[in-house]
N, C-alpha and C positions, 0 to 999 in steps of 0.2 A: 504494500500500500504506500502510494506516496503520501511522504509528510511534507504542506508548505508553511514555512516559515511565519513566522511573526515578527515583525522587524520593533526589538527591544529598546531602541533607542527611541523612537516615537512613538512606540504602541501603534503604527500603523500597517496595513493589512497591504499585499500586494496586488497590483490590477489580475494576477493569474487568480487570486484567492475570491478577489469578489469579483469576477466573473463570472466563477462557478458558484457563489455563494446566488449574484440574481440568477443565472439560471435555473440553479435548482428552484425559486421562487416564483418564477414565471413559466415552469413547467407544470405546475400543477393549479387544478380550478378551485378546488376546497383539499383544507387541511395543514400542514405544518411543515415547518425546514429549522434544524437544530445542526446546530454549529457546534461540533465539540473542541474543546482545546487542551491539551497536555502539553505541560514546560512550554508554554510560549509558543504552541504548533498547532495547525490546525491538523487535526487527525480525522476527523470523519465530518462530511456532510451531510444529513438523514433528511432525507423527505417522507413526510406520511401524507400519502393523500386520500381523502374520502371518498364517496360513490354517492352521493346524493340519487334515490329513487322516489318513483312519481309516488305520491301520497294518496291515490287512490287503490293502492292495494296491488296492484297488476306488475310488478317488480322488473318495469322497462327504467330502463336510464333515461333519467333526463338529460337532452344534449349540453355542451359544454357552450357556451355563450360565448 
């Protein structure tokens, strides 16, 4: 697994790091993105994304807007 860096000196993230940080966020329609960090790294990106279905019962997906 790659680990990217966290640059210590200014606490600031690299354009490699938040670019996959928006993309993991603009990949998905409902649900969540957790940044994990070890020593100053970021080690895992996690997306959870939910499945919103129709609320009368009939268990179609509602399409993605």
């Amino acid at each position: 697994m790659e680990q990217l860096s966290v640059s210590q000196k200014d606490n600031q993230i690299s354009a490699a790091i938040a670019q996959k940080i928006l993309h993991a966020v603009a990949s998905i329609a409902y649900g969540s993105v957790e940044v994990v960090i070890h020593e100053n790294k970021v080690v895992q990106i996690e997306c959870r994304e939910k499945t919103r279905v129709d609320q009368s019962g009939s268990g179609h997906k509602r399409p993605k807007s």
